[in-house]
DRENDO-1510 file (C-alpha; in Angstrom, 1 decimal, always signed):
<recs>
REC; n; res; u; v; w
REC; 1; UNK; -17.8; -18.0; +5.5 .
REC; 2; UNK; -18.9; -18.2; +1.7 .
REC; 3; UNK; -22.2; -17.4; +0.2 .
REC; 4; UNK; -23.7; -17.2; -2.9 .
REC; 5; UNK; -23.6; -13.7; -4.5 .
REC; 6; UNK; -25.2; -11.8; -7.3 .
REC; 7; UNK; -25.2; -8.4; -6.9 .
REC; 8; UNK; -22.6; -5.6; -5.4 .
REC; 9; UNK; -24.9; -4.7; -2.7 .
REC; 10; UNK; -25.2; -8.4; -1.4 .
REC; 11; UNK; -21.3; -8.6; -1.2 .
REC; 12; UNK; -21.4; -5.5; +1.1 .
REC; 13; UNK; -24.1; -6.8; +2.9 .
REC; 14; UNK; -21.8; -9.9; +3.6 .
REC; 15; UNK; -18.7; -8.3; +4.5 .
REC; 16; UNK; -20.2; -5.3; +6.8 .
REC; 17; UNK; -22.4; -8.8; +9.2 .
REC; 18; UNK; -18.5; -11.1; +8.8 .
REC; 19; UNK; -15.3; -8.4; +9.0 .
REC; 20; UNK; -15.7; -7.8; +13.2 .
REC; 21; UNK; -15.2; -11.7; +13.0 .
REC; 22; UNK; -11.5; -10.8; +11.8 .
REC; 23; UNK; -10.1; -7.8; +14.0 .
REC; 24; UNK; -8.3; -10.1; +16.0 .
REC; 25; UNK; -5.1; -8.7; +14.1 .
REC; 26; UNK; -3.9; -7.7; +11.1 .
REC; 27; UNK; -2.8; -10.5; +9.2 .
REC; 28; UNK; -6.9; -12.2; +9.5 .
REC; 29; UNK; -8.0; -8.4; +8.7 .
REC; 30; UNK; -6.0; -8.3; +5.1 .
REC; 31; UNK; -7.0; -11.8; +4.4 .
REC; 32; UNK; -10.9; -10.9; +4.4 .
REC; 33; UNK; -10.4; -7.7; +2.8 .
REC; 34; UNK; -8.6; -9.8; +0.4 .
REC; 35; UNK; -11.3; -12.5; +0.1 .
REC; 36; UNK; -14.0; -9.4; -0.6 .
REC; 37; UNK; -12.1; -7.9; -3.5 .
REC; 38; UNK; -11.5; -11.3; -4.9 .
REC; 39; UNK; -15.5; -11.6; -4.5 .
REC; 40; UNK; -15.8; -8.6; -6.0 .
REC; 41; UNK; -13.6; -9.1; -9.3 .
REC; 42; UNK; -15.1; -12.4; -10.0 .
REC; 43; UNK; -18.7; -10.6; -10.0 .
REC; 44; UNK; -17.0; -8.2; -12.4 .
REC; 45; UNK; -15.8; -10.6; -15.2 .
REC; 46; UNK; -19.4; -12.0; -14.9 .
REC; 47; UNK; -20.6; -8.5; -15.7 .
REC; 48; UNK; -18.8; -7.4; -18.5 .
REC; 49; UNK; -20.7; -10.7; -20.3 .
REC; 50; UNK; -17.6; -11.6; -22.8 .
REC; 51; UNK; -17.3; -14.8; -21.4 .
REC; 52; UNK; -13.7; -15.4; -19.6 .
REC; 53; UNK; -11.0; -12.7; -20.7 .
REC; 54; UNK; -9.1; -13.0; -23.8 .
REC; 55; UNK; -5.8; -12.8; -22.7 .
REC; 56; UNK; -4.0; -13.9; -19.7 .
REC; 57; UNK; -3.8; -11.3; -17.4 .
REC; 58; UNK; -3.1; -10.2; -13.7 .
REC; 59; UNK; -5.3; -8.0; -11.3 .
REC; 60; UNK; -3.3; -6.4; -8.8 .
REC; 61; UNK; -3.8; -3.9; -5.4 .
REC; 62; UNK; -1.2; -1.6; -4.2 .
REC; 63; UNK; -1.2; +1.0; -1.1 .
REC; 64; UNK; -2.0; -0.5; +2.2 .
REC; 65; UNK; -3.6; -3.6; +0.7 .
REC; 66; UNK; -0.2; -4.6; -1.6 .
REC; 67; UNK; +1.6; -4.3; +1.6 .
REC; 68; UNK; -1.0; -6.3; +3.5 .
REC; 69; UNK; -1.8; -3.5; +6.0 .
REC; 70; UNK; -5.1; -2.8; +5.4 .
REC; 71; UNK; -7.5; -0.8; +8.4 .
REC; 72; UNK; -10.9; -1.3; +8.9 .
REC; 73; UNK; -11.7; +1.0; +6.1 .
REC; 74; UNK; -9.2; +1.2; +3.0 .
REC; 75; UNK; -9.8; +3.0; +0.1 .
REC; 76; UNK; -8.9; +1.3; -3.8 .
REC; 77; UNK; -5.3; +1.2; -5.3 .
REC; 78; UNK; -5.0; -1.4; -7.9 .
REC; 79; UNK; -4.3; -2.1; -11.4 .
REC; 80; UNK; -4.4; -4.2; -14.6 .
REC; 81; UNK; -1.5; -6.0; -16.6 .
REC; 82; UNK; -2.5; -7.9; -19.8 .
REC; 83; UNK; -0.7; -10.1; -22.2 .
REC; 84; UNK; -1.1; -7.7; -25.5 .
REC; 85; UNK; -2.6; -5.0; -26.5 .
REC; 86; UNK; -5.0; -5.1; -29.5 .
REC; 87; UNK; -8.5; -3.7; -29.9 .
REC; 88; UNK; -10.3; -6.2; -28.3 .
REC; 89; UNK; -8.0; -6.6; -25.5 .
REC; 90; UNK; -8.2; -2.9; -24.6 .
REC; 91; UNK; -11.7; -2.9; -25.3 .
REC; 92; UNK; -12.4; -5.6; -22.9 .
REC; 93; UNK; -9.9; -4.9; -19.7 .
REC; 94; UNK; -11.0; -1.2; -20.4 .
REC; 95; UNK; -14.7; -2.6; -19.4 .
REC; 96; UNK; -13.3; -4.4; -16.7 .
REC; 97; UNK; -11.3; -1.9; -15.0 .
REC; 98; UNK; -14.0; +0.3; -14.9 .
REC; 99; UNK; -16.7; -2.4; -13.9 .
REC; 100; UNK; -14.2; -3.2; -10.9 .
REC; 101; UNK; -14.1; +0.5; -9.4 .
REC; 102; UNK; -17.2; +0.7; -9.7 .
REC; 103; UNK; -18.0; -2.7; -8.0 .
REC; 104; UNK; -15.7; -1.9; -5.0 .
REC; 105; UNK; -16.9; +1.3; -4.4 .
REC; 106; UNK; -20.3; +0.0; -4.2 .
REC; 107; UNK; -19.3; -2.5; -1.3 .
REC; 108; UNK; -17.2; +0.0; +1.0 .
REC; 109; UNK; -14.1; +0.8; -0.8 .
REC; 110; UNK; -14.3; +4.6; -1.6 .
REC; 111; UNK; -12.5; +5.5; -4.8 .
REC; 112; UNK; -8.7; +6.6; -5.2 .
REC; 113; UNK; -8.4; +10.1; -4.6 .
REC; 114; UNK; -5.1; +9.8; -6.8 .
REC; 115; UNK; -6.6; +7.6; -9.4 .
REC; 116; UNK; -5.0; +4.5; -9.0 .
REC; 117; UNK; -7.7; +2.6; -10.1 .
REC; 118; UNK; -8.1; -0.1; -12.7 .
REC; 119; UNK; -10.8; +2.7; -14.6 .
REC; 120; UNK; -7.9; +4.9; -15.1 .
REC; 121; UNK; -5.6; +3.9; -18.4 .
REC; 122; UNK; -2.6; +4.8; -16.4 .
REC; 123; UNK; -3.1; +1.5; -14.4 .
REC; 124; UNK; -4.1; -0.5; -17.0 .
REC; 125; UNK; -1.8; -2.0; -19.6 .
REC; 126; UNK; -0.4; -4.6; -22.1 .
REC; 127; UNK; +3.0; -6.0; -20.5 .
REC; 128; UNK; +4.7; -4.4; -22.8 .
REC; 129; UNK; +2.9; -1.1; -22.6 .
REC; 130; UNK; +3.7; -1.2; -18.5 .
REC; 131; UNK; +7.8; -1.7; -19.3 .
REC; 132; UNK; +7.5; +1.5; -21.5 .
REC; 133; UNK; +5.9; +3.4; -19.0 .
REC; 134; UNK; +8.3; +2.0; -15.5 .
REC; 135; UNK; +11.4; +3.2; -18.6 .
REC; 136; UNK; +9.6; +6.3; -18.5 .
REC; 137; UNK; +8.8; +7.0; -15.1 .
REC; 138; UNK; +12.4; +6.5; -14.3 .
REC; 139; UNK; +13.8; +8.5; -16.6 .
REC; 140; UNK; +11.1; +11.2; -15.8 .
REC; 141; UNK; +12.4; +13.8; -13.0 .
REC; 142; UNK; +9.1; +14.8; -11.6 .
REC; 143; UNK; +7.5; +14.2; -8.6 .
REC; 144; UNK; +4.6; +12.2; -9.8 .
REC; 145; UNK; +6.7; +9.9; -11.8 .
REC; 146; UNK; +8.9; +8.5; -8.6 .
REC; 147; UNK; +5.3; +8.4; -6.5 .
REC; 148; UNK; +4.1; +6.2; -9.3 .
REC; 149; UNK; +7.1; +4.4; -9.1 .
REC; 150; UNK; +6.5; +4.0; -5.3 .
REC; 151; UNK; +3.1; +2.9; -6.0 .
REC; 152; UNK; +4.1; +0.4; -8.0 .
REC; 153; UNK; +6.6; -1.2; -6.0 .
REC; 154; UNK; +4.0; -2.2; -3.9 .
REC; 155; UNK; +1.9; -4.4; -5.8 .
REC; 156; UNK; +0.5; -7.2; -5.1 .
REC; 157; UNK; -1.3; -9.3; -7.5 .
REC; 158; UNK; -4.9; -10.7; -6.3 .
REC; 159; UNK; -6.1; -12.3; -9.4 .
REC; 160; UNK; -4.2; -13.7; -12.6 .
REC; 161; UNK; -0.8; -14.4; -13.4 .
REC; 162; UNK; +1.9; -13.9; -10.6 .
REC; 163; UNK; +4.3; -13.6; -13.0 .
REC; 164; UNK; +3.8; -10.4; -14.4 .
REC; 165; UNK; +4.1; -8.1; -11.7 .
REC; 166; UNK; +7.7; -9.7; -10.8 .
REC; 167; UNK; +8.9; -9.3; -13.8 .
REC; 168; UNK; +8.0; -5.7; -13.7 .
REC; 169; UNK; +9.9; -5.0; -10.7 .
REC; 170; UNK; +12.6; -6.1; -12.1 .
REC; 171; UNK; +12.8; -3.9; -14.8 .
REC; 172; UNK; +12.9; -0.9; -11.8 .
REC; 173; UNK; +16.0; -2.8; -9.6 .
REC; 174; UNK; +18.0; -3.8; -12.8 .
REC; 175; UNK; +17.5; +0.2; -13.8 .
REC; 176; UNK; +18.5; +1.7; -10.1 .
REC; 177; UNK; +21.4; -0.6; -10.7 .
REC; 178; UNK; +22.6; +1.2; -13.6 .
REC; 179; UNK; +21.4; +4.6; -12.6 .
REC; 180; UNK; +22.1; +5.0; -8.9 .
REC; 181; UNK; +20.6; +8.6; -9.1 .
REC; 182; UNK; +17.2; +6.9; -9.3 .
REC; 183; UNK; +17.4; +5.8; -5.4 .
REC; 184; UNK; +17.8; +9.3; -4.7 .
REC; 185; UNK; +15.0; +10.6; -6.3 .
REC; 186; UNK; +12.9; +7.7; -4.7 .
REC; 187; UNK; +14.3; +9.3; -1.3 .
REC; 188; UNK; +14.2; +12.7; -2.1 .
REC; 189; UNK; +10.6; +12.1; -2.7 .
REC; 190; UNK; +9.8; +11.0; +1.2 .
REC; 191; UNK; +12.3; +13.6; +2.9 .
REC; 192; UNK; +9.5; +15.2; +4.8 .
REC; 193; UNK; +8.5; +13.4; +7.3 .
REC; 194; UNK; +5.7; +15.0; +9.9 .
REC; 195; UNK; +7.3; +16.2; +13.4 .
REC; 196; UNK; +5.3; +15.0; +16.1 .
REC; 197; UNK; +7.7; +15.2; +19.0 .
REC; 198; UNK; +8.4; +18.2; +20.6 .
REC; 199; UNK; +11.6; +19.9; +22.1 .
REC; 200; UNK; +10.8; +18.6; +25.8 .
REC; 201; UNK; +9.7; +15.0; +24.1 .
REC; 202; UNK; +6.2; +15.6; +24.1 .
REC; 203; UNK; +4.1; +14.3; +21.6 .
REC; 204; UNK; +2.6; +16.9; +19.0 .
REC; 205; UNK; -1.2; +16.5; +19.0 .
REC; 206; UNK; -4.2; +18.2; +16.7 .
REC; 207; UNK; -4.9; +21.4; +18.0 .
REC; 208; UNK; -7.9; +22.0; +16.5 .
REC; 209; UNK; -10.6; +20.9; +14.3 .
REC; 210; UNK; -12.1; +17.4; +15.1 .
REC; 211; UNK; -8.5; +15.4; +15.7 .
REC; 212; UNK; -7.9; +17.7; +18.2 .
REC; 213; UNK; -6.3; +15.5; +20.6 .
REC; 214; UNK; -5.1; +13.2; +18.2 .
REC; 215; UNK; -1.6; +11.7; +16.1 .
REC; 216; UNK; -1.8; +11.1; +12.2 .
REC; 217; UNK; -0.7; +7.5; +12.6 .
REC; 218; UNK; -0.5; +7.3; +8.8 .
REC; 219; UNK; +2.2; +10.2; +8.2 .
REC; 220; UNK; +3.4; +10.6; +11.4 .
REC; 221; UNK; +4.2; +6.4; +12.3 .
REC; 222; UNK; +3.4; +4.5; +9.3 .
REC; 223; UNK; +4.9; +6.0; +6.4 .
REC; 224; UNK; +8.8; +7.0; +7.8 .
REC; 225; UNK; +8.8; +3.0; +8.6 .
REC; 226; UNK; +6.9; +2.4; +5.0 .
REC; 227; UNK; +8.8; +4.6; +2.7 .
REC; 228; UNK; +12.3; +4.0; +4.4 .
REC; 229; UNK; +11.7; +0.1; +4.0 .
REC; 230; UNK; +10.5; +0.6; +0.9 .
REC; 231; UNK; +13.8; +2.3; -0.8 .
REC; 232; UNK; +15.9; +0.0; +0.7 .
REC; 233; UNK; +14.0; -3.2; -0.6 .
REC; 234; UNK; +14.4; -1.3; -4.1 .
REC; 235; UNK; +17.8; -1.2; -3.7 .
REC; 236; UNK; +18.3; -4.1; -2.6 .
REC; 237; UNK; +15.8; -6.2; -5.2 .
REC; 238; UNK; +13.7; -7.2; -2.8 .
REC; 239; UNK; +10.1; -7.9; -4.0 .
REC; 240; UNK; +8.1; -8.6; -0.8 .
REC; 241; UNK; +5.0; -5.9; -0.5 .
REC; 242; UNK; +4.4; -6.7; +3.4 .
REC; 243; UNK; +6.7; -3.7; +5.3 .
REC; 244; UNK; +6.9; -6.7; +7.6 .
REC; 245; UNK; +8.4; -9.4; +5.5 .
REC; 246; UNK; +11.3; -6.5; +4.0 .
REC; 247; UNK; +11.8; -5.9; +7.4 .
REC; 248; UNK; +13.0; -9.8; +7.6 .
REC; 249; UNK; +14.6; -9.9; +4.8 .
REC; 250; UNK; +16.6; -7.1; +5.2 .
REC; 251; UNK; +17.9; -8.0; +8.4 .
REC; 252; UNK; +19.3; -11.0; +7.1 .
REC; 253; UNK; +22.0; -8.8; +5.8 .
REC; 254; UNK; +24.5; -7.6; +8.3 .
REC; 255; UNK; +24.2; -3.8; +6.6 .
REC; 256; UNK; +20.8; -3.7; +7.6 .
REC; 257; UNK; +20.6; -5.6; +11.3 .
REC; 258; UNK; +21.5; -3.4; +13.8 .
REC; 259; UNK; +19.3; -0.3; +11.9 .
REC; 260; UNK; +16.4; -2.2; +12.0 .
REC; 261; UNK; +16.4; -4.1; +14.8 .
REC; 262; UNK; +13.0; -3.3; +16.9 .
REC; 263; UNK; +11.4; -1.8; +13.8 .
REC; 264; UNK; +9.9; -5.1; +13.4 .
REC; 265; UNK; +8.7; -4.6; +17.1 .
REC; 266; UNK; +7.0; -1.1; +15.9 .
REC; 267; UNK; +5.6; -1.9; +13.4 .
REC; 268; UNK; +3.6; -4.9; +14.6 .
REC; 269; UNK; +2.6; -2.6; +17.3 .
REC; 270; UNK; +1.8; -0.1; +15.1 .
REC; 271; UNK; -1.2; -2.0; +13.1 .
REC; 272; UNK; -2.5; -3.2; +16.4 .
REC; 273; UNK; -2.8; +0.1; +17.7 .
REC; 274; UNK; -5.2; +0.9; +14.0 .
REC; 275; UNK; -7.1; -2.1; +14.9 .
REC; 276; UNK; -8.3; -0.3; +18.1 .
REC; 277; UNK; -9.7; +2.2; +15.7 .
REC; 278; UNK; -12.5; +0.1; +14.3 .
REC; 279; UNK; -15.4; +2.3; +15.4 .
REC; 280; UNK; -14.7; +4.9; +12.7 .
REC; 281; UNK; -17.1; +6.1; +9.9 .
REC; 282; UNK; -14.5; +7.3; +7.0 .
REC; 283; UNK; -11.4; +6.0; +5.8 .
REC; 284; UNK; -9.4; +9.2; +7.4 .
REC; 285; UNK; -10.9; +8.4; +10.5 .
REC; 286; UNK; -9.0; +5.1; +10.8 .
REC; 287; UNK; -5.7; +7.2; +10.5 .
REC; 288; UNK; -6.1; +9.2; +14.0 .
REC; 289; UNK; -5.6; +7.8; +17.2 .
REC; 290; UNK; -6.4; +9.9; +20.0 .
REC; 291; UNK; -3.4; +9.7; +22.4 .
REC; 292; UNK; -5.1; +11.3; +26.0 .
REC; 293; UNK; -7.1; +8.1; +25.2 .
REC; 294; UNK; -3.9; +5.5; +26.0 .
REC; 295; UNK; -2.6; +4.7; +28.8 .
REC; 296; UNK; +0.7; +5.5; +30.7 .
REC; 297; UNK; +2.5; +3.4; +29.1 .
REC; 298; UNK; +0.9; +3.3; +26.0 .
REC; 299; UNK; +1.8; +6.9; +25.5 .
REC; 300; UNK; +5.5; +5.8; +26.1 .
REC; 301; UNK; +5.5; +3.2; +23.6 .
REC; 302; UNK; +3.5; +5.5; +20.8 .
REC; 303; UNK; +6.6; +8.1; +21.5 .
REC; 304; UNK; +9.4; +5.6; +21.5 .
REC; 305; UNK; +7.7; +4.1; +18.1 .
REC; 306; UNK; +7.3; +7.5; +16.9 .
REC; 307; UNK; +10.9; +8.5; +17.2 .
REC; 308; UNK; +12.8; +5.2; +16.4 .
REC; 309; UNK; +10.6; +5.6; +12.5 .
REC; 310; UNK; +12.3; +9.2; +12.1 .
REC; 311; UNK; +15.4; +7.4; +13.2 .
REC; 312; UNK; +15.3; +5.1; +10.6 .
REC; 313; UNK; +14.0; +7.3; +7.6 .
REC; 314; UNK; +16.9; +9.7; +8.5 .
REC; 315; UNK; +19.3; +6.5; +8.4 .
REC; 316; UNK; +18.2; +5.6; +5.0 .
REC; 317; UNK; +18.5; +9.5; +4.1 .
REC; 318; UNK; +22.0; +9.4; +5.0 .
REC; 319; UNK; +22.9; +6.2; +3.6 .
REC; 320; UNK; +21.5; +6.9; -0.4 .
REC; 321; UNK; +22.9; +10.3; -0.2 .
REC; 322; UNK; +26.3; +8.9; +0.1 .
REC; 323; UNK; +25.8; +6.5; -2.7 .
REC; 324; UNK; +26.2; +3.5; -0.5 .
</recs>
């Protein structure tokens, strides 16, 4: 549904009456979140009042909304890539990143508790400026560098040229290429995964606090299926952001078929059990599902999702450790 909008507060007014319209599944869900945003940035540009920007550009969102798995609730991750950098360039998307935050927070998207926002100078660059800082990130050793990495590797661009963000990915598979130690470190960076089946196959719930009852579905379910995918679409130099459409991809090759076979399965099963968890009042609410809630056979399929992810992340373990 479209309607005229001139404020923040009538956007959010908009999508809070339409997005119960689109919890049918997943795919609809992203889409209006996606629609919003776009709603949202074009309100933006109007604000900063320096007529259209001076450069061509892209506006981009990582996290769950790159990979088009968005809950009800989703906090921001984006960025901003811009033709060159000059004064008035980084005077203007410096405006705009920070006009942008600020517009999505007001309509229901709380801010980045890491910062990846187009406010913060680390997200927002001249093409060339982003290249530099990939080269450096890869060469960088630390922790924070390979989770930028990651971060990155899942953007999607919303607004502006396509091009850009491609082209930037490329710069991180034709360097892993050269410099197969990278893929390590992206692995070694998502070792841990959460253990929540027990030694008698149980499933490990909260036992305390206000989850009590209740499974992390974000680290125990999403991210061994997300991360895994994730390194080996890098290897491989694949540049799909949906953990759905790597999933295809990579079972086109026969290395990949038989590993990944029902994680397609799980994983589609795993966004429609977050849509269930509409009726939440913060984003980490949409994260717990409370499992003496389910079903018989619900349980069953929560478990066997559960363990086939660790399955697969410690597949993917095995196979960059030994250079493959």
């Amino acid at each position: 549904m479209e309607t005229d909008v001139e404020t923040y507060e009538s956007i959010k007014e908009w999508r809070d009456k339409n997005i119960t319209a689109y919890l049918a599944d997943s795919v609809s869900l992203n889409k209006f979140h996606d629609q919003v945003m776009c709603k949202v940035f074009d309100l933006a540009i109007s604000r900063v009042k320096k007529g259209s920007p001076p450069c061509e550009f892209s506006w981009f969102i990582t996290g769950s909304g790159g990979r088009f798995e968005q809950g009800v609730i989703s906090d921001q991750d984006h960025g901003l890539i811009y033709e060159i950098s000059n004064v008035d360039n980084d005077t203007y998307f410096k405006k705009l990143g920070e006009e942008v935050s600020y517009g999505l927070y007001i309509v229901g998207y709380p801010y980045c508790q890491g910062n990846v926002m187009s406010s913060n100078p680390l997200w927002r660059k001249s093409m060339h400026e982003w290249k530099e800082q990939l080269l450096k990130w890869m060469d960088d050793e630390s922790w924070d560098a390979i989770r930028y990495l990651q971060i990155f590797y899942d953007a999607r661009v919303l607004i502006g040229k396509k091009s850009y963000v491609k082209e930037l990915k490329m710069v991180i598979y034709q360097y892993q290429l050269k410099n197969q130690t990278v893929l390590k470190r992206f692995m070694a960076n998502v070792t841990h995964v959460k253990n929540v089946i027990g030694p008698l196959g149980q499933i490990l719930v909260e036992q305390h606090g206000m989850y009590q009852g209740s499974v992390n579905l974000k680290y125990a379910a999403f991210l061994p299926y997300v991360n895994a995918i994730r390194v080996l679409s890098i290897k491989e130099g694949i540049y799909d952001t949906s953990t759905l459409d790597r999933m295809k991809c990579l079972k086109e090759t026969k290395e990949y078929s038989k590993a990944i076979k029902d994680c397609e399965d799980n994983f589609l099963m795993l966004l429609r059990y977050r849509l269930t968890l509409f009726q939440v009042e913060s984003y980490t609410d949409t994260h717990y599902l409370h499992i003496e809630s389910l079903q018989k056979e619900q349980r069953k399929e929560i478990k066997r999702i559960l363990k086939d992810g660790k399955k697969l992340h410690d597949y993917v373990i095995a196979l960059i450790e030994k250079g493959c």
